[in-house]
Structure formats: structure tokens, C-alpha cells
C-alpha positions in Angstrom: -15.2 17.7 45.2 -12.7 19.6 47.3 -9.8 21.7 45.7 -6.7 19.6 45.2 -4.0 21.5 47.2 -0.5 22.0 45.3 2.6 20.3 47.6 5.9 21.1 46.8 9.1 19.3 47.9 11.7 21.6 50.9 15.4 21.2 49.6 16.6 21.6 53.5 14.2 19.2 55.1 12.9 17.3 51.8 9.5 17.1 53.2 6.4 17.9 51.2 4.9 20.8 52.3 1.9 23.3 50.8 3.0 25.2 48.3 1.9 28.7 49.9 3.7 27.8 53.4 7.2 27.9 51.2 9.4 29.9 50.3 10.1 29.6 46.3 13.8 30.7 45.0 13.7 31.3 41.2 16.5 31.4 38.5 15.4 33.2 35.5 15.9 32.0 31.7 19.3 34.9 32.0 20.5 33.1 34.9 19.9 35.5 37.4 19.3 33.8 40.8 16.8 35.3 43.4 13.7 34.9 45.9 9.9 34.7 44.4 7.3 35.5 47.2 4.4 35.4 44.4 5.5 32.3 42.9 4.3 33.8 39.3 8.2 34.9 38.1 9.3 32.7 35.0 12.2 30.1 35.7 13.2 27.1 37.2 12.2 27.3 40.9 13.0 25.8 44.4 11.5 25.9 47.1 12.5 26.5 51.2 10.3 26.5 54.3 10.6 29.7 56.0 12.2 27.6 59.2 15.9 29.1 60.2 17.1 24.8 60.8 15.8 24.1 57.6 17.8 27.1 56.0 21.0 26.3 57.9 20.6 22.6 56.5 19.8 23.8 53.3 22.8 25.6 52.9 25.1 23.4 54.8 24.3 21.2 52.2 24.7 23.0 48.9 20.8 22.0 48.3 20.4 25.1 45.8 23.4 25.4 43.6 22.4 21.9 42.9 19.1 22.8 42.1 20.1 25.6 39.8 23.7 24.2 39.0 25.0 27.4 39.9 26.6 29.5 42.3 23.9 31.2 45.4 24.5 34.7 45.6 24.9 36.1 48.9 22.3 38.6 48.6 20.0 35.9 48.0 21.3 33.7 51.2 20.8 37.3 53.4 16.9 37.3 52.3 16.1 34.5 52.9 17.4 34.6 56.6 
């Protein structure tokens, strides 16, 4: 029986994509908002494709802070680009 291959949902695009081709975004049980390349850190995660379109529309649309309900810092904007 093959493996069963964990999808996750892009907030820019909103298509389901393999988990390993994405970029997860994790904020922490303190609050503290920032990127996850191993997808092992503890907190409520979201996840991008690595695409610069799907970026821009994720954050033309707010798609994160209303994932996490809370403000994107910059910092983590700038790594992801």
C-alpha cells in the first residue's frame, strides 16, 4: 500500500499542495510570529508556496494576520521573499 502523502492548503493561491513543496510560517504558544523550514517548531502554522505571485497575493490579501489573528512582522515578510 503506498505512503499517503500529507497536502496542506496555500493561503495566497488556496490550492492544496504537498506539504514538503511549502513553505510553513509558525506562531509559537508566546506569540511570536516566524518561518519554520523543518515543519517540527510547536504552534499554530500556515503555510505559503515558495512562488513570488503567490506571496504578493498572499500579502495583498492579509491571508496571515488572519491566520494567526495578529500583526506579520516585517522581518518575517523579508524571509519569505
Amino acid at each position: 500500500m503506498p505512503k499517503k502523502i500529507p497536502m496542506r492548503q496555500c493561503v495566497g493561491c488556496r490550492e492544496m499542495k504537498e506539504k514538503k513543496s511549502l513553505i510553513r510560517v509558525v506562531k509559537s504558544p508566546e506569540g511570536e510570529v516566524s518561518l519554520d523550514f523543518k515543519g517540527k517548531l510547536p504552534g499554530r502554522g500556515a503555510y505559503v508556496c515558495p512562488d513570488p505571485e503567490c506571496l504578493k497575493r498572499a500579502r495583498k490579501s492579509r491571508a496571515l494576520e488572519r491566520a494567526f489573528s495578529a500583526p506579520m512582522p516585517d522581518r518575517v515578510w523579508a524571509g519569505l521573499e
